[in-house]
TIZA-592992 format. One record per residue (C-alpha): residue number from 1; z, y, x. Coordinates in steps of 0.5 Angstrom, whole numbers, m for minus. Example, Ala and Ser with C-alpha at 12.3 -4.5 7.8 and 13.67 -1.06 7.14 Angstrom:
{seq: 1 | c3: 16 | c2: m9 | c1: 25} .
{seq: 2 | c3: 14 | c2: m2 | c1: 27} .
END
This chain:
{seq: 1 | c3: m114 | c2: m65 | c1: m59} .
{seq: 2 | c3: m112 | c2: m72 | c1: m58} .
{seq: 3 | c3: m108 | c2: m77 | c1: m63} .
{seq: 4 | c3: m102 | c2: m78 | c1: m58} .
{seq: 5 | c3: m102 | c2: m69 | c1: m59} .
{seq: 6 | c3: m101 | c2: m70 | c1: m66} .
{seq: 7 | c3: m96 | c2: m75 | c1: m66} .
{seq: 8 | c3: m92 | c2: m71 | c1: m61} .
{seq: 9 | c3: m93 | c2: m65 | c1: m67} .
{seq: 10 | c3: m90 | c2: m70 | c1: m72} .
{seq: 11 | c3: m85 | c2: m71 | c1: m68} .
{seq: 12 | c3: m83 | c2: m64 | c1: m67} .
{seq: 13 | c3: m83 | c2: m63 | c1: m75} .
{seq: 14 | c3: m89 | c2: m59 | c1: m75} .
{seq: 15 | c3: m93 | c2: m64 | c1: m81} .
{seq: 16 | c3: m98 | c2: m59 | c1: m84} .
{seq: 17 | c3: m101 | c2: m58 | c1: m77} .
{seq: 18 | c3: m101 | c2: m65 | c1: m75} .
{seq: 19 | c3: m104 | c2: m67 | c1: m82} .
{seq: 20 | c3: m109 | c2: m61 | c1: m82} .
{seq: 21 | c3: m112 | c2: m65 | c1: m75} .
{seq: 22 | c3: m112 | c2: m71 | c1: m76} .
{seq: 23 | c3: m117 | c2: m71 | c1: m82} .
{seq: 24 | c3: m123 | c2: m68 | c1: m78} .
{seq: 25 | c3: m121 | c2: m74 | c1: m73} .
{seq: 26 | c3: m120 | c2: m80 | c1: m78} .
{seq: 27 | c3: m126 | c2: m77 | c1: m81} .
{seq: 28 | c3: m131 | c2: m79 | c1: m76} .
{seq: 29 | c3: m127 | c2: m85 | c1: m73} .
{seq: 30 | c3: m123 | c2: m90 | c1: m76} .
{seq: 31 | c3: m119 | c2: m94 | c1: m69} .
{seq: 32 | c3: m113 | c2: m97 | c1: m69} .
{seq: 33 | c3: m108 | c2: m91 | c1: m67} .
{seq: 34 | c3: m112 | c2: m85 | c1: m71} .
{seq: 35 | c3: m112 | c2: m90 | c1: m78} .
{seq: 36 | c3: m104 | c2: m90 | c1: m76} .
{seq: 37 | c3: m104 | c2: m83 | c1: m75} .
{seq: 38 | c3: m108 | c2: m81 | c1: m82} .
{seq: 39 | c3: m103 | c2: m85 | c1: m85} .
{seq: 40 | c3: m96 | c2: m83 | c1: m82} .
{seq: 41 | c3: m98 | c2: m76 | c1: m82} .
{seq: 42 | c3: m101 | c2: m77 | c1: m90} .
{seq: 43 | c3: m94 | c2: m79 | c1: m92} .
{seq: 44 | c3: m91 | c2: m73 | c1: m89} .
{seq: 45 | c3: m95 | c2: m69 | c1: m94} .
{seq: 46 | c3: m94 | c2: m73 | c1: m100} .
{seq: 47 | c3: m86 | c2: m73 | c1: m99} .
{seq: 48 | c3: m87 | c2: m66 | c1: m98} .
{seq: 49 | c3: m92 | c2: m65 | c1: m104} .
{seq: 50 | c3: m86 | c2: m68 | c1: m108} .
{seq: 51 | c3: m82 | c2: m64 | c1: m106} .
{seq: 52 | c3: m85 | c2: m58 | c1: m108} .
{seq: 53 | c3: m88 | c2: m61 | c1: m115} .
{seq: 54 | c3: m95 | c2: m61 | c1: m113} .
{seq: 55 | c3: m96 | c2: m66 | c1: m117} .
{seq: 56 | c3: m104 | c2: m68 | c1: m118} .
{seq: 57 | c3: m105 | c2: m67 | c1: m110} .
{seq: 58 | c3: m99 | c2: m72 | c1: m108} .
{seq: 59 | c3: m102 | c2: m77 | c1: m113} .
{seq: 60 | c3: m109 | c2: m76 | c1: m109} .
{seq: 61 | c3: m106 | c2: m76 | c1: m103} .
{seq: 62 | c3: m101 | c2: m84 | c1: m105} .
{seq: 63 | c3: m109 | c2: m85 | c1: m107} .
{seq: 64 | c3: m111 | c2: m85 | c1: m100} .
{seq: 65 | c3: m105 | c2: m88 | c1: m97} .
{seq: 66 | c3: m107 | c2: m94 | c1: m101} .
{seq: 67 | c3: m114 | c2: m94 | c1: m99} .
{seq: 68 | c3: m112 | c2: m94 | c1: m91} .
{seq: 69 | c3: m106 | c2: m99 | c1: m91} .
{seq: 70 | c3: m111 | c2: m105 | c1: m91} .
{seq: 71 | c3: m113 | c2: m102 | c1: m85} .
{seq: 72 | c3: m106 | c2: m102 | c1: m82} .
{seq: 73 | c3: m103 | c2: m107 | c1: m77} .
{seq: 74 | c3: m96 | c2: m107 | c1: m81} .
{seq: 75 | c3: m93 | c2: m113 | c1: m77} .
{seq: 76 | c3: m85 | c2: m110 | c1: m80} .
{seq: 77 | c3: m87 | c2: m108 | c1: m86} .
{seq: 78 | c3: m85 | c2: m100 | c1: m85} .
{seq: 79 | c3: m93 | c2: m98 | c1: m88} .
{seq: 80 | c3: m90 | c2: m102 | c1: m94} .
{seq: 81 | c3: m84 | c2: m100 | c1: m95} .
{seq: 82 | c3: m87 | c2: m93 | c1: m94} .
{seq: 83 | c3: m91 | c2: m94 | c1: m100} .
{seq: 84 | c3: m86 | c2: m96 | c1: m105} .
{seq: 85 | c3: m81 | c2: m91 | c1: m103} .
{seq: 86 | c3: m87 | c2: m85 | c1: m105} .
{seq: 87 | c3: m89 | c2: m90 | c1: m111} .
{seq: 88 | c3: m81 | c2: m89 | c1: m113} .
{seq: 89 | c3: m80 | c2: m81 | c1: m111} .
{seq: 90 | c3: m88 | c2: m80 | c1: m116} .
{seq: 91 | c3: m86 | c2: m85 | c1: m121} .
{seq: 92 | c3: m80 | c2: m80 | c1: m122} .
{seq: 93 | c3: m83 | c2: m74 | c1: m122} .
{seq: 94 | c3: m90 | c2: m75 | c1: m125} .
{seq: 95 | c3: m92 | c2: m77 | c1: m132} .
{seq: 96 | c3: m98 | c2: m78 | c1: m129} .
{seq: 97 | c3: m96 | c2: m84 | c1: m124} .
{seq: 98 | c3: m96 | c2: m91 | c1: m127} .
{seq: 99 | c3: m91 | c2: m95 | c1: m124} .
{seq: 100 | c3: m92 | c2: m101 | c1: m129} .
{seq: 101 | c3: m100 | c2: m100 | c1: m126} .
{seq: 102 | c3: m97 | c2: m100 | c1: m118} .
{seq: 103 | c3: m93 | c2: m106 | c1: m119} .
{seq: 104 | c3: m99 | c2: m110 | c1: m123} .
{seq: 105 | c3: m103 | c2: m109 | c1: m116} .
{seq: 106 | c3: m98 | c2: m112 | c1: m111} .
{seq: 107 | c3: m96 | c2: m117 | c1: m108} .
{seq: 108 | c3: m89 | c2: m119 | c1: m109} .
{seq: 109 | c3: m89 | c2: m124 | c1: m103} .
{seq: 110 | c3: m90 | c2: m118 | c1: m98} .
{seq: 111 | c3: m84 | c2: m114 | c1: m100} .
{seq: 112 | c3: m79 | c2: m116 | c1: m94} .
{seq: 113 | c3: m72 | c2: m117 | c1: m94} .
{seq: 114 | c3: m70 | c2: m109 | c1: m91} .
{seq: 115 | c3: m75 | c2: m108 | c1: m99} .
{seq: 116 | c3: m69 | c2: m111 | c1: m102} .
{seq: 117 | c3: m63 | c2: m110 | c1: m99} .
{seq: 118 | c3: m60 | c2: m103 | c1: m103} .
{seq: 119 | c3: m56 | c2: m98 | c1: m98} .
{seq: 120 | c3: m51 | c2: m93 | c1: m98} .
{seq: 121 | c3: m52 | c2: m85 | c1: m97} .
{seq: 122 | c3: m48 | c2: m82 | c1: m92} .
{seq: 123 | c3: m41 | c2: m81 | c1: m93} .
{seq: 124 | c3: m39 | c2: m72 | c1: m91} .
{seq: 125 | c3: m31 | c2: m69 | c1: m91} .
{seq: 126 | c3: m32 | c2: m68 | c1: m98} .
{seq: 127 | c3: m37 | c2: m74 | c1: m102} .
{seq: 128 | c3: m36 | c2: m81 | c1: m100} .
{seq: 129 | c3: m42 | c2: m85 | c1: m99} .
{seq: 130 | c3: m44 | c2: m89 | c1: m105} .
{seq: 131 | c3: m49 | c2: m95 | c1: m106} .
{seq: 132 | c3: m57 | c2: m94 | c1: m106} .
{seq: 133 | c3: m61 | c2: m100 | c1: m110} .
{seq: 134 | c3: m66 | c2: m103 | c1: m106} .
{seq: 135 | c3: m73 | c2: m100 | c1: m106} .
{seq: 136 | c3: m75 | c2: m106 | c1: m109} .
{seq: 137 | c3: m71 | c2: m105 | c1: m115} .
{seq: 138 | c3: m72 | c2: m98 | c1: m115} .
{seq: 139 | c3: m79 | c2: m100 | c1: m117} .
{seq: 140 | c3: m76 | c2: m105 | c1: m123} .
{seq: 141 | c3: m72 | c2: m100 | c1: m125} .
{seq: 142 | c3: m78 | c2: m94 | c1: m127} .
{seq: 143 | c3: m83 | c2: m99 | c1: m129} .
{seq: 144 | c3: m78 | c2: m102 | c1: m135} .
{seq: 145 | c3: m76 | c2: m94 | c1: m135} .
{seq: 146 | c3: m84 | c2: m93 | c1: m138} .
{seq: 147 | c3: m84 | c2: m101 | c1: m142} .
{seq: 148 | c3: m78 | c2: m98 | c1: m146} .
{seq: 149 | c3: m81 | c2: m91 | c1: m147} .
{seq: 150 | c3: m87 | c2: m96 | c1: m151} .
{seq: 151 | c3: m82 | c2: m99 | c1: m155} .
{seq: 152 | c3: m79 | c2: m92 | c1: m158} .
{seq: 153 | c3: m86 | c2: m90 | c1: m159} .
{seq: 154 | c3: m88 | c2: m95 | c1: m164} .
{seq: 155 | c3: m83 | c2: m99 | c1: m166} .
{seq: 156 | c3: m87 | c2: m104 | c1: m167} .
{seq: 157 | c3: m89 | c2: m110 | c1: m161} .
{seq: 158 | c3: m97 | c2: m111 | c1: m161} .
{seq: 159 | c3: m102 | c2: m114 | c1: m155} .
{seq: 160 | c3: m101 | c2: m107 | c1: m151} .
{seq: 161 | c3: m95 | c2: m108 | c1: m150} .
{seq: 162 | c3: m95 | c2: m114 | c1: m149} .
{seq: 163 | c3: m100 | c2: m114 | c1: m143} .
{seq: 164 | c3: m96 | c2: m108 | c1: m140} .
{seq: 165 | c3: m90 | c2: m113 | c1: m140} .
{seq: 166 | c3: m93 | c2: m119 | c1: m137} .
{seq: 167 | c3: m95 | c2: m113 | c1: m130} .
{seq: 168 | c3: m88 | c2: m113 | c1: m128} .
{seq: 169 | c3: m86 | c2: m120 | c1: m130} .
{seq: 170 | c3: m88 | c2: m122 | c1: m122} .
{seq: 171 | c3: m83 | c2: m117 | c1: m119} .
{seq: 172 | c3: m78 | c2: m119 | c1: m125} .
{seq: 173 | c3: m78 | c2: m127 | c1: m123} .
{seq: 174 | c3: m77 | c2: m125 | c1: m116} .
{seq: 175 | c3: m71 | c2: m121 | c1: m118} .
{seq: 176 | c3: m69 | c2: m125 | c1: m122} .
{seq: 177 | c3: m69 | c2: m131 | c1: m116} .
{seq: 178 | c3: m66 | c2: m127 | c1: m112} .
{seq: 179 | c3: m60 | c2: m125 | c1: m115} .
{seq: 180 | c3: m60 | c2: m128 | c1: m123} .
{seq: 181 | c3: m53 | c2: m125 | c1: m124} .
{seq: 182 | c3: m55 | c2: m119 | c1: m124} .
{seq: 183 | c3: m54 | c2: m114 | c1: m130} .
{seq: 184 | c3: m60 | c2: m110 | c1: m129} .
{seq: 185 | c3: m64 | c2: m116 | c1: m128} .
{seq: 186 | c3: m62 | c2: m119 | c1: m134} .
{seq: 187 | c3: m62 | c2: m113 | c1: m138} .
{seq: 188 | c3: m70 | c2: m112 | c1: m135} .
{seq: 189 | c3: m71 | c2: m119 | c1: m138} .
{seq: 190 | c3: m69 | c2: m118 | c1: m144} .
{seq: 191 | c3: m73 | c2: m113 | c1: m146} .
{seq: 192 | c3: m79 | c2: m118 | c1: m143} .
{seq: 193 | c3: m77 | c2: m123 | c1: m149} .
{seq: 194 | c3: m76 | c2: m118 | c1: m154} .
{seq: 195 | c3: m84 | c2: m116 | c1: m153} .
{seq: 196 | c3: m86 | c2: m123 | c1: m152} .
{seq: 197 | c3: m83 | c2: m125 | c1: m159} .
{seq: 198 | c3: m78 | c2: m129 | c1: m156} .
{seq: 199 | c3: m72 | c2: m126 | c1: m160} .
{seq: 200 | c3: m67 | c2: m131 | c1: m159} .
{seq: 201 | c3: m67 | c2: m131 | c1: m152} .
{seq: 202 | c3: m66 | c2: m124 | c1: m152} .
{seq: 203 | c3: m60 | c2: m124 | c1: m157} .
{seq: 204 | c3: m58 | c2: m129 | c1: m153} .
{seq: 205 | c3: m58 | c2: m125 | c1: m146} .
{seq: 206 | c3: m55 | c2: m119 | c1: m150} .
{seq: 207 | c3: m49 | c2: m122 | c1: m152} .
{seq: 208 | c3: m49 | c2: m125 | c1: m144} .
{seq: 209 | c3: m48 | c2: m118 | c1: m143} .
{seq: 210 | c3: m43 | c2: m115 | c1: m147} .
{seq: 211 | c3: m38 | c2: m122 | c1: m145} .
{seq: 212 | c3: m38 | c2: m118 | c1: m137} .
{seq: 213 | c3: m39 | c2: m111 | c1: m139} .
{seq: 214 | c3: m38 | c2: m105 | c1: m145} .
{seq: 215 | c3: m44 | c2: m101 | c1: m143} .
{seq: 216 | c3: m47 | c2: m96 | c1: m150} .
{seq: 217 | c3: m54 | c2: m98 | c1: m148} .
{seq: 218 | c3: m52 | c2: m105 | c1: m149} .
{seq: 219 | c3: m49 | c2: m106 | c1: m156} .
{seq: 220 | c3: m55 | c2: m101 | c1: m158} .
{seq: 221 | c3: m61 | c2: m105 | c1: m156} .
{seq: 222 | c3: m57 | c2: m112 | c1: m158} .
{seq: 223 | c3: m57 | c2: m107 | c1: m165} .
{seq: 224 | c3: m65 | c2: m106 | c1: m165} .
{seq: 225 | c3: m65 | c2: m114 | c1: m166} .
{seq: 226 | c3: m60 | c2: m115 | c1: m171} .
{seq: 227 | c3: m62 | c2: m116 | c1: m179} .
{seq: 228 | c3: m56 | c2: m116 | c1: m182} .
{seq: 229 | c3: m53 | c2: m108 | c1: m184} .
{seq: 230 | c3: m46 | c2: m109 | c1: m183} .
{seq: 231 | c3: m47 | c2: m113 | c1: m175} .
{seq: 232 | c3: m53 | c2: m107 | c1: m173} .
{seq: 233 | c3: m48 | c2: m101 | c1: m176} .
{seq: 234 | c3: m41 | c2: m104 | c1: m172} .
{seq: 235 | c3: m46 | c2: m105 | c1: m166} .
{seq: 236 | c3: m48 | c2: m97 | c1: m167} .
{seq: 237 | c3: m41 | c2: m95 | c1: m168} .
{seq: 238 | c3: m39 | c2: m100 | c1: m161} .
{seq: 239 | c3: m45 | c2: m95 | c1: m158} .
{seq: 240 | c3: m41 | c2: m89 | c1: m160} .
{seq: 241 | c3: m34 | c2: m91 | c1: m158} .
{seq: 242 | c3: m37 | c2: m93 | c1: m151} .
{seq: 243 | c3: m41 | c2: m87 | c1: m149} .
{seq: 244 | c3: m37 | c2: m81 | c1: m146} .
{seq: 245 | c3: m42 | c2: m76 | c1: m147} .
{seq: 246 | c3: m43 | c2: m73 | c1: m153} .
{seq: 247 | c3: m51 | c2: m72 | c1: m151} .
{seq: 248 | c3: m52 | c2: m79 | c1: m151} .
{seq: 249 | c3: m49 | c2: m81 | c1: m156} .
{seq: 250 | c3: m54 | c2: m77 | c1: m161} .
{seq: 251 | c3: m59 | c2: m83 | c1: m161} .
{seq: 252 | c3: m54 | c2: m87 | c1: m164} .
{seq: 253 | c3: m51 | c2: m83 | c1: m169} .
{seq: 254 | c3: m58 | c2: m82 | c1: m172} .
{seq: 255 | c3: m59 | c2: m89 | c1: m172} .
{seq: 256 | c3: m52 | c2: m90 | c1: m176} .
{seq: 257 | c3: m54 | c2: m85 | c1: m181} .
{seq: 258 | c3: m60 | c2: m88 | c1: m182} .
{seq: 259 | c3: m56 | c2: m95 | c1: m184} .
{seq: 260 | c3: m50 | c2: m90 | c1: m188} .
{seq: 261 | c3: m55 | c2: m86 | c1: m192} .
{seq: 262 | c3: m55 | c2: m91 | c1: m198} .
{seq: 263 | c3: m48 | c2: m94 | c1: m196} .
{seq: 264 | c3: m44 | c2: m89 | c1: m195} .
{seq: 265 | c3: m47 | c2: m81 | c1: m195} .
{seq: 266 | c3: m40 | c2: m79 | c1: m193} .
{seq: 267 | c3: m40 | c2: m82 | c1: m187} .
{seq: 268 | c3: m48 | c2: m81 | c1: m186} .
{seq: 269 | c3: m46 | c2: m74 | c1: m186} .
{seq: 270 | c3: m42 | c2: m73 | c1: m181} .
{seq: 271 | c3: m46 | c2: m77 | c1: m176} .
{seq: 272 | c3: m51 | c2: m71 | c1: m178} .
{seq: 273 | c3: m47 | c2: m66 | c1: m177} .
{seq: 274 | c3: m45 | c2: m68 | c1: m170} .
{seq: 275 | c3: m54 | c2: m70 | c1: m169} .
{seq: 276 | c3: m55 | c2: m63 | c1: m171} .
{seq: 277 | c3: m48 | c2: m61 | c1: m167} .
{seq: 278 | c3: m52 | c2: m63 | c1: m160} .
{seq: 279 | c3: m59 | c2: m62 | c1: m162} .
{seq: 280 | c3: m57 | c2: m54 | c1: m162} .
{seq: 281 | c3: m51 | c2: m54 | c1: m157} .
{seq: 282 | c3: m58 | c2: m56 | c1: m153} .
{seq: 283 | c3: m63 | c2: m51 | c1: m156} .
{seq: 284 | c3: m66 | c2: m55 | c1: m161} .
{seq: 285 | c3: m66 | c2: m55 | c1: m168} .
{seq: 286 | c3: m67 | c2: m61 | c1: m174} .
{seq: 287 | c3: m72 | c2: m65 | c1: m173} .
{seq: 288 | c3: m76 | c2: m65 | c1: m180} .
{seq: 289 | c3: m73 | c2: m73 | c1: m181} .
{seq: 290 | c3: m66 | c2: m70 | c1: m180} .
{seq: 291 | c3: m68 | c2: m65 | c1: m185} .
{seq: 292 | c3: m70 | c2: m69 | c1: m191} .
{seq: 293 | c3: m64 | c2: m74 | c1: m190} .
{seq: 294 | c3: m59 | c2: m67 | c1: m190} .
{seq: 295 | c3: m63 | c2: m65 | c1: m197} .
{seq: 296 | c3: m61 | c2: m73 | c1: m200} .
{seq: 297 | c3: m54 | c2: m71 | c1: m198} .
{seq: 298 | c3: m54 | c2: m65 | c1: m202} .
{seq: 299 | c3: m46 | c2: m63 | c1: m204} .
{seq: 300 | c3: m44 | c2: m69 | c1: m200} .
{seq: 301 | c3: m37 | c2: m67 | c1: m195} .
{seq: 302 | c3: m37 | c2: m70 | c1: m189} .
{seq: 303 | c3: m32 | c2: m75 | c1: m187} .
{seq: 304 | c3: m27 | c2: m72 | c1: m182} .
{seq: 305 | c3: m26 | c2: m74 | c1: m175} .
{seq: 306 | c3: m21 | c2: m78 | c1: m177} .
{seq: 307 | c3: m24 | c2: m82 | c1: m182} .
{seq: 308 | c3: m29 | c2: m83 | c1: m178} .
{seq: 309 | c3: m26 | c2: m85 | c1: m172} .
{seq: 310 | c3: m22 | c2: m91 | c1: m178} .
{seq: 311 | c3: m29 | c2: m93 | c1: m180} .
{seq: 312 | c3: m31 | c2: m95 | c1: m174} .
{seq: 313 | c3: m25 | c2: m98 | c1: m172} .
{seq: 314 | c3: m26 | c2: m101 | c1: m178} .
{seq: 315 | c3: m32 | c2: m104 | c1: m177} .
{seq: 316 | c3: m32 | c2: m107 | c1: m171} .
{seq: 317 | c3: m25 | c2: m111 | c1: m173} .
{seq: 318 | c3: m29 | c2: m114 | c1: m179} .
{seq: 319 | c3: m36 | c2: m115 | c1: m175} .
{seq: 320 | c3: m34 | c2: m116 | c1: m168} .
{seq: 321 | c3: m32 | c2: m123 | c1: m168} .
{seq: 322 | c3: m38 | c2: m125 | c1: m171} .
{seq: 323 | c3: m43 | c2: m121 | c1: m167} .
{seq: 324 | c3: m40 | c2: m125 | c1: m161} .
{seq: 325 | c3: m41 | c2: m131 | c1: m164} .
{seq: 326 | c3: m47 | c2: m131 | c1: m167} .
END
């Protein structure tokens, strides 16, 4: 079989033949057209892999891609662009995938205009089209997906973080030069600055957010960085107000709880009730911290909806100014 023979398999859809005979061919010549044929029919496969969640061979197989592309003639761009988008589809479905590791290694200058341009699906009879971020910011997405999971392991900020954050601040800086508005970009460098020990600028780019946008998860990591109790617990209550689905807003009732619990166990015990609520709604039971915060609340009637619904009204009126200016 010949290399435009496999190529016409491709074409007809038929990949796992074609990647089945291309391997032997590449395995004994590694020319111009067989390199581009392995390479092309390889990222079938792993698209495919993906999609039937095997996992540790779609990850192999990315692992050869990566060693191939060198050796490709990408004049385009489309073996990059190809890269990155199964980088996206592995980090999203792989625990074992690194997308902070991938984009350490590459260079963000070879990313091409079209890697940065978002897009739009395609519009049926009934779903209209909606816009696609660009593969490039995609990829900043999954890797400050993987930063953030490293500040809720340990609350603490030390030197592996550190090091983790300074992988993706070249693909950060370019996002950022081509468009500095941008809320995610934004968002992006404040967690940069938290990690860095920078706290200020952090705060500062928080409250540059919430002047343009009401988004939960904002007030909730402005919330992180505040000291004072009354501000951090009126930034939760601002989280809780902003979020619609009740699955998310548990994070943030504990959080609440947490600062109540001394203050006010009435009020903690309503956001408990409501974390544990959504906890068995999901198939879970009480962690053994909520466990132990409910035996400190012993006796303790929970505040009702409407007395709580007051609370927050209440503390955002009395904290709202001063989070906005300070």
């Amino acid at each position: 079989m010949t290399v435009k023979e496999v190529f016409e398999l491709r074409k007809q859809g038929r990949i796992e033949e074609a990647y089945e005979a291309i391997r032997p061919m590449y395995a004994v010549h590694q020319g111009k057209y067989t390199t581009l044929c392995m390479f092309w029919t390889a990222s079938d496969i792993l698209k495919k892999r993906v999609a039937e969640k095997r996992l540790d061979e779609a990850g192999k197989i990315f692992k050869a891609l990566l060693r191939i592309l060198p050796n490709i003639a990408d004049a385009d761009g489309r073996a990059h662009s190809s890269i990155y988008h199964a980088a996206v589809a592995l980090a999203r479905e792989s625990k074992a995938f690194s997308m902070l590791d991938f984009v350490a290694g590459i260079d963000v200058h070879q990313l091409s205009i079209d890697d940065w341009k978002p897009t739009l699906t395609p519009a049926t009879a009934t779903v209209p089209s909606h816009p696609i971020p660009s593969v490039a910011q995609q990829m900043l997405t999954c890797a400050f997906h993987e930063l953030q999971d490293g500040l809720k392991a340990g609350r603490d900020v030390d030197s592996a973080q550190v090091d983790r954050a300074l992988k993706v601040m070249p693909l950060l800086q370019e996002a950022m030069r081509r468009n500095p508005r941008d809320k995610h970009n934004l968002r992006h460098m404040a967690v940069v600055y938290r990690i860095m020990g920078e706290r200020d600028k952090a705060v500062g780019i928080y409250r540059q957010l919430l002047a343009r946008y009401r988004d939960s998860y904002l007030y909730a990591e402005l919330a992180e960085l505040t000291d004072d109790a009354g501000q951090k617990a009126a930034l939760y209550c601002h989280a809780i107000r902003n979020q619609r689905q009740e699955k998310f807003r548990s994070g943030y009732r504990l959080e609440l709880a947490r600062l109540l619990l001394d203050r006010d166990q009435s009020k903690a015990a309503h956001e408990l009730q409501r974390c544990i609520a959504t906890r068995q709604a999901a198939g879970f039971g009480a962690t053994r911290e909520i466990q132990q915060m409910l035996g400190r609340l012993q006796g303790v009637s929970p505040s009702t909806d409407a007395e709580q619904q007051a609370f927050y009204q209440g503390m955002i009126k009395k904290f709202g100014q001063l989070i906005a200016e300070n």
